[in-house]
N, C-alpha and C positions, 0 to 999 in steps of 0.2 A: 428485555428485547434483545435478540440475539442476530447478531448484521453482519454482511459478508461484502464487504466493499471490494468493486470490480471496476478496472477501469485499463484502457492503456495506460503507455507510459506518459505522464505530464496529462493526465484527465483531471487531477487534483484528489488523487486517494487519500491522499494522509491529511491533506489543509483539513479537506472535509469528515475524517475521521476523530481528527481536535476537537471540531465544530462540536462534532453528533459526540463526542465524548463527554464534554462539558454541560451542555443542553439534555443528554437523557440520564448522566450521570452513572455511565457505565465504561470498563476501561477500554483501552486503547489497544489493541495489541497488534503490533507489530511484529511482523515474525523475523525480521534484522534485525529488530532489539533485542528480541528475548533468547533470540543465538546469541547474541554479543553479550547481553547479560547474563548467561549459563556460563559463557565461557569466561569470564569475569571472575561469577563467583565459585568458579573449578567444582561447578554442580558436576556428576558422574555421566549426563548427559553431556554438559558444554566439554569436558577433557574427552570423549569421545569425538564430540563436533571439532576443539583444535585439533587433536591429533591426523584428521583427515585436511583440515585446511594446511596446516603447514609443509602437509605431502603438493599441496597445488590443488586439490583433488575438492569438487563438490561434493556439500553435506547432502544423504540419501533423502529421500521422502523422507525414508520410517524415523530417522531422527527428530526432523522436523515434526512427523504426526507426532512422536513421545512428546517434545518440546509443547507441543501443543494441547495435547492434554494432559501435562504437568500445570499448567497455565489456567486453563479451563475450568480444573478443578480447585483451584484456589478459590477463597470467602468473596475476593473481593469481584468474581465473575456470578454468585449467584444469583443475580437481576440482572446479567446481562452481560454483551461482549458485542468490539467491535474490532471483525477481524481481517486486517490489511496487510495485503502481499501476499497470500494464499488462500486458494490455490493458482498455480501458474498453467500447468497442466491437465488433461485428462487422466491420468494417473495420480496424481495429486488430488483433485476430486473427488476421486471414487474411493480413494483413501478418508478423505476431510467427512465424505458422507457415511461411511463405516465409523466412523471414532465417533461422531454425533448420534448415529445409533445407539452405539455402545455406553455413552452417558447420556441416553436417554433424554437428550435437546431436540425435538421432535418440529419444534415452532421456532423458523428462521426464513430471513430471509436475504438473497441476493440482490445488494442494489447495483444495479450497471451502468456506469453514469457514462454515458454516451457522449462522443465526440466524432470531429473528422479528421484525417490525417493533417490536410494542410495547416487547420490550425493547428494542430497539436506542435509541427514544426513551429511556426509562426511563432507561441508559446515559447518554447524550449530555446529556441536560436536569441529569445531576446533575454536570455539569464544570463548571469555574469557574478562571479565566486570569486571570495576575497581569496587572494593568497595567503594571506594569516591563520585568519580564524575558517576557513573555508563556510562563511556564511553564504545562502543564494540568495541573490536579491532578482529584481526585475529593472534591465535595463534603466527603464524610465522612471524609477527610483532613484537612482544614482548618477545620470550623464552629464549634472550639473556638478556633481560631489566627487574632490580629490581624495579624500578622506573616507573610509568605508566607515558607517553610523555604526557598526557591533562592537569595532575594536580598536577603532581612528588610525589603524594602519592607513600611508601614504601611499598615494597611487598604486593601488594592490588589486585591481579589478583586471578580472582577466576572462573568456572564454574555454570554459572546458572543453576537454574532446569529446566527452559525452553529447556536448552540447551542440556539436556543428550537425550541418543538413543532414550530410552524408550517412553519420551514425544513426542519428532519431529514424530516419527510411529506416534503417536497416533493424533497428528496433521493433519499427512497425511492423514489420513483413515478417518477423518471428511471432510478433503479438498476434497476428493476425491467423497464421498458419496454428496456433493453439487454444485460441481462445473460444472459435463456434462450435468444438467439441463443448466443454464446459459449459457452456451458454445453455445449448442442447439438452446438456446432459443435467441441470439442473432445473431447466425451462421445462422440461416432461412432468418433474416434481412440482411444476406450480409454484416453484419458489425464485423466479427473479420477475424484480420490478425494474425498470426502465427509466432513469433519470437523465433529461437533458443537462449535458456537462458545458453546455458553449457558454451560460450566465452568468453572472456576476458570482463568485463566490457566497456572498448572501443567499441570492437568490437560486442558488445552487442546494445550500443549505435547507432553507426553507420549503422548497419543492422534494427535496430527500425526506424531510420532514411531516409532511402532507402526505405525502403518497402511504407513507410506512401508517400514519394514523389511519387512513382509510383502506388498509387492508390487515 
């Protein structure tokens, strides 16, 4: 099964990419990790990806596409892939749909796990990151706890900037200005399904789950 999780920021793409990793028993693929891991392991890709990062300067698509079907085409994708944080743009897409041509993946699909802005603030403003280990927890995990649970650093809980109002709008209204091409553009193909993201992560889970067996 080959799956293309879609979501804003803080919709829960990655929790629920764990989830659907473990349960259909396909990998995970992140496209931040497998750039951090190229560049890690000074693959000829990743020394290409540092050399423009340490200019300041973002990685191109076409690196990312290479990245991506270096990945793809590895053993342990042939039963499947689930792939989270790309595409971000309509250029990116129209790229992602060209390389799945090209290795002949003809059967996928787009899960869009829907949400609304307020929660999504609502969500995001209540995280809080150790200073240490920079774990995320959810407020109400912790506002009894001096001690962060990953790494028993002392009062080390803090508010990121990523995390306050101001930013997550502002995140929103880029996600937003990008994302109904893409929807669009893969929604003609027949390929996105439509998951309510407001639910319990379970039941998040299990309704991604459902949908994907009956189509």
């Amino acid at each position: 099964m080959n799956i293309i999780l879609f979501g804003s920021p803080g919709a829960g793409k990655g929790t629920q990419a764990k989830i659907l990793s473990a349960k259909l028993t396909i990998p995970h693929i992140s496209t931040g990790d497998i750039l951090r891991q190229a560049v890690k392991d000074k693959t000829p890709l990743g020394i290409k990806a540092q050399g423009i990062m340490k200019k300041g300067e973002l990685v191109s698509d076409q690196i990312m596409i290479d990245l991506i079907k270096e990945t793809l085409q590895k053993k342990d994708c042939k039963n499947g892939f689930i792939l989270d944080g790309f595409p971000r743009t309509l250029a990116q897409a129209k790229a992602l749909d060209n390389l799945l041509i090209i290795l002949h993946i003809n059967t996928y699909h787009l899960v869009n796990i829907t949400t609304n802005d307020d929660e999504i603030v609502k969500r995001l403003t209540n995280r809080r990151a150790c200073k240490v280990c920079k774990t995320i927890f959810n407020y109400d995990e912790i506002k009894r706890k001096t001690k962060c649970p990953h790494c028993g650093a002392e009062n080390s809980f803090f508010l990121r900037n990523d995390d306050t109002e101001e930013v997550i709008r502002h995140r929103l209204e880029i996600y937003h200005s990008t994302t109904l091409p893409i929807l669009k553009y893969f929604g003609k193909k027949g390929k996105v399904l439509n998951v309510n993201g407001l639910a319990s992560i379970k039941t998040v889970a299990e309704n991604i789950l459902a949908t994907l067996k009956s189509n």
